[in-house]
KOLLO-911227 format. One record per residue (C-alpha): residue number from 1; residue in three letters; x, y, z. Coordinates in steps of 0.2 Angstrom, whole numbers, plus 2048, in hexadecimal, padded with zeros to 3 digits. Example, Ala and Ser with C-alpha at 12.3 -4.5 7.8 and 13.67 -1.06 7.14 Angstrom:
! KOLLO-911227
resi	resn	X	Y	Z
1	ALA	83E	7EA	827
2	SER	844	7FB	824
! end
This chain:
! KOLLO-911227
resi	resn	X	Y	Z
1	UNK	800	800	800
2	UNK	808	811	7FA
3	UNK	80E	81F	808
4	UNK	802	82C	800
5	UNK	7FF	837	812
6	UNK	808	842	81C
7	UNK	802	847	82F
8	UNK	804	859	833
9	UNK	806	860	845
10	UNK	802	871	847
11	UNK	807	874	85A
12	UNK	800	888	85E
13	UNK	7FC	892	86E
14	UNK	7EB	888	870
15	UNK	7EC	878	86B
16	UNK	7F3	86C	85D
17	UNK	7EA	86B	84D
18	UNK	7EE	85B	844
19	UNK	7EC	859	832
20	UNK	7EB	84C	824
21	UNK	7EF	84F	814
22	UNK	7F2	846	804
23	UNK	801	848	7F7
24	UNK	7F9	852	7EE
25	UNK	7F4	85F	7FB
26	UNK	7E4	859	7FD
27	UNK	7DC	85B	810
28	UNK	7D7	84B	817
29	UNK	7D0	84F	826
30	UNK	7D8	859	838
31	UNK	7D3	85A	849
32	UNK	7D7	863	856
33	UNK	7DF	860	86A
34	UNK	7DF	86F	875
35	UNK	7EA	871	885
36	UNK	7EB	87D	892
37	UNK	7F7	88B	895
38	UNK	7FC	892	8A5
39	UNK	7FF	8A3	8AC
40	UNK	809	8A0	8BE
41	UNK	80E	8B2	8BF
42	UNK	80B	8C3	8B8
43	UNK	813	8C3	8A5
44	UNK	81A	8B0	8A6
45	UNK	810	8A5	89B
46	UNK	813	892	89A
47	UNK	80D	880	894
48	UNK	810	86F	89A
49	UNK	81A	866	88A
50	UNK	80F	856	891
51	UNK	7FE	85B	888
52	UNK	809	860	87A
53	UNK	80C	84E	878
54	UNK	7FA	847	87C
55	UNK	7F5	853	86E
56	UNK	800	849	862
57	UNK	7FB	83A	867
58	UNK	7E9	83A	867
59	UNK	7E7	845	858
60	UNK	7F3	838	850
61	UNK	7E7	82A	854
62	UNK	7D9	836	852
63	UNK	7DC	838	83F
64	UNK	7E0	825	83A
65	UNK	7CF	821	843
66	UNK	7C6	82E	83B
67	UNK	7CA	82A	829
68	UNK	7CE	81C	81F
69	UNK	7E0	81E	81E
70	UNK	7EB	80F	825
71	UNK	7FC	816	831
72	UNK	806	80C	823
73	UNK	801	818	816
74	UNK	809	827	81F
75	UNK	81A	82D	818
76	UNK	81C	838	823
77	UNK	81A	842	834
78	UNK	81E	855	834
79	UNK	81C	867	840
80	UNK	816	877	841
81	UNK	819	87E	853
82	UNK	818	88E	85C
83	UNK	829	896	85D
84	UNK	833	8A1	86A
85	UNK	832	894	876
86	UNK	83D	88C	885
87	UNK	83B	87B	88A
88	UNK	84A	874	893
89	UNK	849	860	895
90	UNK	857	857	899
91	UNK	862	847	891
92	UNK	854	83C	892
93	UNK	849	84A	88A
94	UNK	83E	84A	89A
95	UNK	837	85D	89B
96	UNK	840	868	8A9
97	UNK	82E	870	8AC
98	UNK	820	87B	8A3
99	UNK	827	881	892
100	UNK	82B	893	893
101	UNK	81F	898	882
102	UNK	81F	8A7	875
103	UNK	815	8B3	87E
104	UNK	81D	8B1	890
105	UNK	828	8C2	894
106	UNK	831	8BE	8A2
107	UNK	843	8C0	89C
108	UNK	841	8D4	899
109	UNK	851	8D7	8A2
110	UNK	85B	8CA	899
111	UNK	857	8D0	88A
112	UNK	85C	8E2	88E
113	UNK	86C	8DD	895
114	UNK	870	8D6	885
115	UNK	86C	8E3	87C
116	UNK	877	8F0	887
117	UNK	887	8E4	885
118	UNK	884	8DE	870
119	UNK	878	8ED	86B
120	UNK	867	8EC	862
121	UNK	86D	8EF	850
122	UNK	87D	8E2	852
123	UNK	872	8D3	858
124	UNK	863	8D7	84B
125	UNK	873	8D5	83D
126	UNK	877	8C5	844
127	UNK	867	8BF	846
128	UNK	85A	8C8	83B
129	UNK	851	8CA	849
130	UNK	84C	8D8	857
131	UNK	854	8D6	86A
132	UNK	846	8D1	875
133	UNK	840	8C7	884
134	UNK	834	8BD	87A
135	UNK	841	8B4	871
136	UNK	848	8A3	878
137	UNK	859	8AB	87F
138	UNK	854	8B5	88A
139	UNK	849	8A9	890
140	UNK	856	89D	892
141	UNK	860	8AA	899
142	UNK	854	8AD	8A6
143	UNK	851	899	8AD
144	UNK	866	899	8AE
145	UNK	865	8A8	8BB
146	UNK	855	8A5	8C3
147	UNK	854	891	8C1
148	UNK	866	88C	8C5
149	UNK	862	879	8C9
150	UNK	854	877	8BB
151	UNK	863	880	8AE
152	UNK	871	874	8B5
153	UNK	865	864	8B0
154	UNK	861	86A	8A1
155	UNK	869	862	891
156	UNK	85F	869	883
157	UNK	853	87A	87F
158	UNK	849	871	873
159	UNK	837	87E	86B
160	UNK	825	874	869
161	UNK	827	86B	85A
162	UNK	83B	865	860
163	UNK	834	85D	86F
164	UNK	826	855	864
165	UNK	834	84E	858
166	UNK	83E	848	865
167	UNK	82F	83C	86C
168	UNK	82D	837	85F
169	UNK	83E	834	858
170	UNK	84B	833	867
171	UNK	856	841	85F
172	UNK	858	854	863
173	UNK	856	85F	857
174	UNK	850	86F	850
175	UNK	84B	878	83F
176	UNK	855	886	83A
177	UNK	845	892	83A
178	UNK	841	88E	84C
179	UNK	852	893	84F
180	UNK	850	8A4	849
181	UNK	844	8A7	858
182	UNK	852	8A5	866
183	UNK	85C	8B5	862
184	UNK	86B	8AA	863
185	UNK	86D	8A3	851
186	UNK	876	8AA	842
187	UNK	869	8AD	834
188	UNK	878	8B0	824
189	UNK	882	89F	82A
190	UNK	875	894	832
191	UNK	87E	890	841
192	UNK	87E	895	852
193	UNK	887	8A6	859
194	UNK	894	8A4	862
195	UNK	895	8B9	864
196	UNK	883	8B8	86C
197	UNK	884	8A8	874
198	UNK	894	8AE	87D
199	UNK	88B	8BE	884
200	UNK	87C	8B4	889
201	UNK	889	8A8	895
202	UNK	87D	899	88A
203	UNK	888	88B	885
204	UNK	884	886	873
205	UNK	881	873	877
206	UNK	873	878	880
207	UNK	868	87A	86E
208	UNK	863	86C	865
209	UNK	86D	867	854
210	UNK	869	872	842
211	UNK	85E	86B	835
212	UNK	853	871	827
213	UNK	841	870	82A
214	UNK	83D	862	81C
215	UNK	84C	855	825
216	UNK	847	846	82B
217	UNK	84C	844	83D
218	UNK	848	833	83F
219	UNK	83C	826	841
220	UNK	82E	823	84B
221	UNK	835	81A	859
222	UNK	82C	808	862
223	UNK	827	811	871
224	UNK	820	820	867
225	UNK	816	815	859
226	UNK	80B	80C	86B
227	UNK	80A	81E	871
228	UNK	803	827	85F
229	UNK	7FD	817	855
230	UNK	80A	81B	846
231	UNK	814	80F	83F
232	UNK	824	80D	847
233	UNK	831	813	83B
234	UNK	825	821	832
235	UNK	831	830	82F
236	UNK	82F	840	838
237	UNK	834	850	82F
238	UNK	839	85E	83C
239	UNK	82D	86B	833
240	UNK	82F	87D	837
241	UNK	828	88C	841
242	UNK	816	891	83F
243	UNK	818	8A1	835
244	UNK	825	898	829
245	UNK	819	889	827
246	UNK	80A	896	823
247	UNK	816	89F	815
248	UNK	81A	88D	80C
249	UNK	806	886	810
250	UNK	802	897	805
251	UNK	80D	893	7FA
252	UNK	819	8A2	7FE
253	UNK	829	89A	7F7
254	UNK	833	8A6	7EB
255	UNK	836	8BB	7E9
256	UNK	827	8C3	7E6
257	UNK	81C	8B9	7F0
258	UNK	812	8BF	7FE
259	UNK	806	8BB	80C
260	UNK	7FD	8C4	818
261	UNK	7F7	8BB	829
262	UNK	7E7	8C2	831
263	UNK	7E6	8BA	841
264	UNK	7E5	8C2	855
265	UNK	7F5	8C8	850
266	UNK	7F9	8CC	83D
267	UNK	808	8CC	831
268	UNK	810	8CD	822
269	UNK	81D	8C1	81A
270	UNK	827	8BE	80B
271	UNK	833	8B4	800
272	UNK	845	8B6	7FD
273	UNK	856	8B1	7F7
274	UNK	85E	8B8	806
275	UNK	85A	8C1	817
276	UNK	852	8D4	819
277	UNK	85D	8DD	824
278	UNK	853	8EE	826
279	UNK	85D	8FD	82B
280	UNK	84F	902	838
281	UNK	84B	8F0	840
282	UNK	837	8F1	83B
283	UNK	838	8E0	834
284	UNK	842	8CE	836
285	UNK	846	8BD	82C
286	UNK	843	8AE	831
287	UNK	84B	89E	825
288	UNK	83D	899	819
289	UNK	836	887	819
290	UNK	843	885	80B
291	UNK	850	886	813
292	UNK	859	88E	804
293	UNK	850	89F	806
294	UNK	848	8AA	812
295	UNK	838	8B1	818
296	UNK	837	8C4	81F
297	UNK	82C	8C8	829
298	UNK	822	8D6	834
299	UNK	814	8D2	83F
300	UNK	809	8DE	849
301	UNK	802	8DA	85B
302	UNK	7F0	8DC	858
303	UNK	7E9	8DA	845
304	UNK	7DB	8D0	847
305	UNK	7DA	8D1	857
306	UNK	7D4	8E4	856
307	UNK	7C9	8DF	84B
308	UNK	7C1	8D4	85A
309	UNK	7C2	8E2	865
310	UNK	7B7	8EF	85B
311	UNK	7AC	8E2	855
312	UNK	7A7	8DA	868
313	UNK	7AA	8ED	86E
314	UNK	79C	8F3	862
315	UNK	792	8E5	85C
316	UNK	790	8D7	86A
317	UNK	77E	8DF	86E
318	UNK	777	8E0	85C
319	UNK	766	8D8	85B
320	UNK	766	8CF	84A
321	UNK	765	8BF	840
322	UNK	778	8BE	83A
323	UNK	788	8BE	844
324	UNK	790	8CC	84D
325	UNK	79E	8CB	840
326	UNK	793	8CA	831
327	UNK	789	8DB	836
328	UNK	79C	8E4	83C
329	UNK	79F	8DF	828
330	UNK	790	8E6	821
331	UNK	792	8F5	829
332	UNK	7A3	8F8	826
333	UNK	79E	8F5	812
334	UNK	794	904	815
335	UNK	7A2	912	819
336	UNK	7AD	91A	80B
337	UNK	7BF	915	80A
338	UNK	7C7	91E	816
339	UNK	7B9	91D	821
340	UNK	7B4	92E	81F
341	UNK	7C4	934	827
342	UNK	7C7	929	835
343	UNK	7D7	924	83B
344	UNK	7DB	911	846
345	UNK	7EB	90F	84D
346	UNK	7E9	8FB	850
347	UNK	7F5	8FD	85F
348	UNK	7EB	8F6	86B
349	UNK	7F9	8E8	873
350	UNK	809	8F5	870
351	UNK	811	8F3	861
352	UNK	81E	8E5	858
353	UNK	822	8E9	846
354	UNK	822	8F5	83F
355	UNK	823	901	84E
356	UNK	82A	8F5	85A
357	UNK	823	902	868
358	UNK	81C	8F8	877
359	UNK	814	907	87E
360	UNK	809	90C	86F
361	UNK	7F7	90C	870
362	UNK	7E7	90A	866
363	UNK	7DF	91A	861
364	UNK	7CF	922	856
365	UNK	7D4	930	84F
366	UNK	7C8	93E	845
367	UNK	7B7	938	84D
368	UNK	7A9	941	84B
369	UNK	798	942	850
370	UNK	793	93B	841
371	UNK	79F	92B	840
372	UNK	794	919	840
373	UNK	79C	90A	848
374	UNK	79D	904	836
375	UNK	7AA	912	833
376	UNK	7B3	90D	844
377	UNK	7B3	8FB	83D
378	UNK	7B9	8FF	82C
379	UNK	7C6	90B	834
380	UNK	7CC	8FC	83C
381	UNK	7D1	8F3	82D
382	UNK	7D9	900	826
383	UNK	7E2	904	834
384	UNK	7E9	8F3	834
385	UNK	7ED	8F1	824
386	UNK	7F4	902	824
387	UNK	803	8FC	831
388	UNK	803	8EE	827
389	UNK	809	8F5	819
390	UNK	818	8FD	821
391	UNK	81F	8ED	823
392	UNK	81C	8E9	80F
393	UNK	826	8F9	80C
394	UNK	831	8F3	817
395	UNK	834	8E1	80B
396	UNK	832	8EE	7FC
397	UNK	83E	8FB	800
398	UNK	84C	8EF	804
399	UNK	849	8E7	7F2
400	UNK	83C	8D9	7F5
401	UNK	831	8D9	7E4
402	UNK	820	8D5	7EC
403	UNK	814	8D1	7DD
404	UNK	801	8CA	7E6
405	UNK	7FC	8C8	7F9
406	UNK	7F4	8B7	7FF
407	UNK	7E8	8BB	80E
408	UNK	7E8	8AE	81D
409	UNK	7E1	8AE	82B
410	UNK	7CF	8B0	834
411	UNK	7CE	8C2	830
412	UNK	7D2	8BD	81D
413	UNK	7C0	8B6	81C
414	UNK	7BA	8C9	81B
415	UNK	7B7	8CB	809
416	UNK	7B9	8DE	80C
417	UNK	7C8	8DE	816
418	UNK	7D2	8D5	80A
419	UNK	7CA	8E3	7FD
420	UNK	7D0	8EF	809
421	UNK	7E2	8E7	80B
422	UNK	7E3	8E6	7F5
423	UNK	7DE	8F9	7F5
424	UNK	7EB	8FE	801
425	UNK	7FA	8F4	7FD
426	UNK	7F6	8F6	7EB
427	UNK	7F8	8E4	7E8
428	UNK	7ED	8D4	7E2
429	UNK	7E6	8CA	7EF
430	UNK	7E6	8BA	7EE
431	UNK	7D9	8AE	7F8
432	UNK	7DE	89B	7FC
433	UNK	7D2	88E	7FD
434	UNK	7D9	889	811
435	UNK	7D8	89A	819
436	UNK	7DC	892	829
437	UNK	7E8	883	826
438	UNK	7F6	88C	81C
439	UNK	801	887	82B
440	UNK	7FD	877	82E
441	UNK	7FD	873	819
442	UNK	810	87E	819
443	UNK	814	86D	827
444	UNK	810	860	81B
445	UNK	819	866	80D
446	UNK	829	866	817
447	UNK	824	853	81C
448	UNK	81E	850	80A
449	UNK	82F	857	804
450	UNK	839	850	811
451	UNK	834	83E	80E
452	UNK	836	840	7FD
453	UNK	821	83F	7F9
454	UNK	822	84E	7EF
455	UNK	835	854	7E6
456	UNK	835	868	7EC
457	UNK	82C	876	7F4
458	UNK	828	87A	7E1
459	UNK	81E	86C	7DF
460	UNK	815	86F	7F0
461	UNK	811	87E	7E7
462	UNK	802	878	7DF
463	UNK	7FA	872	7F1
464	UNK	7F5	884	7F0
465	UNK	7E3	889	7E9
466	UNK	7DF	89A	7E7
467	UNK	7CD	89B	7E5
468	UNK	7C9	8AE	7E5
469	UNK	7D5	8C1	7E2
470	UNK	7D0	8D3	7E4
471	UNK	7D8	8DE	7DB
472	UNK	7DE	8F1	7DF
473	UNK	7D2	8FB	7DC
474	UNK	7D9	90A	7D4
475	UNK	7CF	91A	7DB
476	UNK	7CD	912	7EB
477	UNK	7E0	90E	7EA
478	UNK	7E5	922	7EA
479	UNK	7DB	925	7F6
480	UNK	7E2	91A	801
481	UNK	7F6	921	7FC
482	UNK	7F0	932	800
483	UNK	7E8	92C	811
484	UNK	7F8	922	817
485	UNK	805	92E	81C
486	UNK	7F4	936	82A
487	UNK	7F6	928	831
488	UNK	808	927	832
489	UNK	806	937	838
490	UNK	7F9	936	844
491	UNK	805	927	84B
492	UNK	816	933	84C
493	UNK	80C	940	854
494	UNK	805	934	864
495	UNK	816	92C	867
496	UNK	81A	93C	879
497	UNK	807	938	87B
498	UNK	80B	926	87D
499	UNK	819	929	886
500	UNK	810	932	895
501	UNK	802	926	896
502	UNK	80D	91B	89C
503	UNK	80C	921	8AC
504	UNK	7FA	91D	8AF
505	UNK	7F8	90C	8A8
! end
């Protein structure tokens, strides 16, 4: 019987989403485990790598007893995982506690002190990538000097998915984009830094050995095929970070290729022959699926997740027949571009790229007596695509071509957002057929191409169906370009006003 199926883990914040798909990108079927996470203190945030596991095994089992595919027609097992994690375990792999995950901000302090000794602009040239306490670093910086004994046992710093291939295979290991998110790895050579690592007081044996996301790591071991119902011996392909795995699942592969996510948090991300150093730090690189080329990168705290806020803000009442969502849409269908002069700065969380200003705030801007809530709502969207498309620029200015947009996300099923997003970055907008399994699809290509199911990335390509595009719409466009620099603007002149109210927060 042919090996036609590969098993996708996609491990996020909330739970692992496990997928099936076929050779030819087809979706089989997917399920979905969740698992708590825990807050023990003010700004630490953790999970038990434990239910991490039992997600993998039962959604394994899950999938084989749901559809008519046999555990000896899987070619391969491969990750998507949440990145910018710290979970120490020790020789025999046995956790050393709760994983230390993306969102914890514990290790502020670390993070400054390398930053005064190495400097902002040095490490980001290293490392493509921004000093800061959520990266794996300064986390592990922070358990050596406030977790002595739990650092002393520890043998490796493995992320989600690494923990993952290691029950399953008995080998450390770790992908070269998951990497990127310790602030410790050289993004040019693909190795580890001895120049930061030496002024972090980190030992470089402490990190898991290099591969590319489509290597096979090993086997599926005897003890793991009882725990997971695979065969023993299936392959396992190490995968790669989420937002790599959502470039690829998009089909995000080569310059001039493009993707915008629209989710609680929102970015945008490209393809290219090498990394994007930007002179003012707005953006960063991660290594690509492919581990030949790179994907750029610039996400924004709160996208979608603005969008939420006005919506439940303004909506959650409403008294009618469709959904809070459906109405917020209407509504915002019915104000002009520009929604009649009414500026959103989608700052509700601080700010990552591309102001990278943890004290900026949300803000309405020109409201008048007259504004509807559909204007507020629309303002939204172009608010967020607005910051948004200062981090294309970004990609542009530095000599990325960037030739169409694929939308992702939950806020990417708004057929007037992504009209809103083509009219402001002045691009075609390309709509997938999987708005929400780009991720997951981006970890089964490494596995199909890893086990040798499918030749290249290139042939992955045609997983990718777009079923719909919006196109610029040209009068709409100008008014736009001649609205963008107010809200530059309007952002410039609140950065003192900022800067005082953070006295009474």
């Amino acid at each position: 019987m042919g090996k036609h199926y590969i098993i996708a883990h996609d491990i996020g914040t909330t739970g692992n989403k496990a997928t099936l798909y076929s050779s030819d990108g087809e979706l089989i079927s997917s399920t979905l485990y969740k698992y708590q996470t825990f807050y023990p203190q003010a700004g630490w945030v953790e999970q038990n790598p434990l239910d991490w596991w039992q997600a993998v095994c039962d959604t394994t089992k899950t999938l084989l007893e749901m559809t008519s595919v046999t555990r000896e027609q899987i070619a391969a097992v491969s990750f998507s995982g949440q990145m910018l994690g710290c979970l120490l375990v020790d020789r025999q792999g046995d956790s050393l506690g709760n994983a230390i995950i993306w969102a914890d901000m514990r290790a502020s302090d670390q993070a400054k002190r390398l930053e005064e000794e190495m400097g902002m602009e040095t490490v980001y040239q290293i490392t493509g990538h921004r000093i800061s306490s959520s990266y794996s670093g300064a986390k592990i910086k922070w358990v050596k000097e406030h977790q002595p004994d739990v650092f002393k046992r520890a043998y490796k710093i493995l992320q989600a998915k690494d923990y993952l291939v290691y029950k399953l295979t008995g080998t450390f290991a770790t992908d070269y984009s998951d990497a990127c998110g310790t602030n410790c790895f050289d993004l040019v050579n693909k190795v580890w830094s001895d120049d930061i690592l030496k002024a972090w007081g980190i030992e470089k044996d402490i990190f898991p050995e290099l591969y590319a996301s489509t290597d096979v790591i090993g086997g599926v071991t005897d003890w793991a095929a009882k725990e997971t119902g695979l065969l023993q011996g299936t392959p396992v392909v190490i995968g790669g970070g989420d937002g790599v795995c959502a470039a690829a699942g998009v089909g995000v592969m080569d310059e001039g290729e493009a993707f915008n996510y629209i989710g609680s948090s929102s970015w945008v991300a490209t393809a290219s022959n090498k990394p994007i150093f930007d002179p003012e730090m707005k953006t960063y690189t991660w290594v690509h699926l492919d581990a030949n080329k790179y994907s750029p990168n610039g996400t924004m705290q709160c996208g979608g997740g603005s969008m939420q806020w006005v919506t439940e803000l303004l909506y959650q009442d409403s008294k009618q027949d469709i959904s809070m969502y459906e109405l917020m849409n209407l509504e915002a269908e019915k104000s002009p571009p520009t929604s009649r002069g009414l500026v959103y700065l989608p700052y509700l969380m601080g700010e990552r790229s591309p102001r990278w200003n943890p004290d900026a705030r949300g803000a309405f801007v020109g409201l008048s007596i007259t504004h509807t809530r559909g204007d507020m709502a629309r303002s939204v969207m172009e608010g967020v695509a607005y910051n948004l498309k200062i981090v294309l620029d970004t990609f542009q200015k530095e000599g990325a071509p960037i030739n169409y947009m694929w939308v992702l996300g939950g806020g990417a099923k708004s057929a007037l957002w992504r009209q809103i997003l083509a009219d402001i970055y002045g691009l075609d907008v390309y709509v997938p057929s999987y708005l929400d399994e780009a991720t997951s699809m981006g970890a089964a290509m490494a596995g199909a191409v890893g086990s040798g199911l499918i030749k290249d990335f290139q042939e992955a390509k045609r997983w990718v169906k777009r079923v719909n595009i919006h196109h610029p719409q040209p009068d709409v466009q100008n008014k736009y370009r001649e609205f963008f620099p107010l809200f530059n603007e309007t952002y410039s002149q609140l950065i003192p006003v900022y800067e005082r109210l953070k006295n009474f927060n």
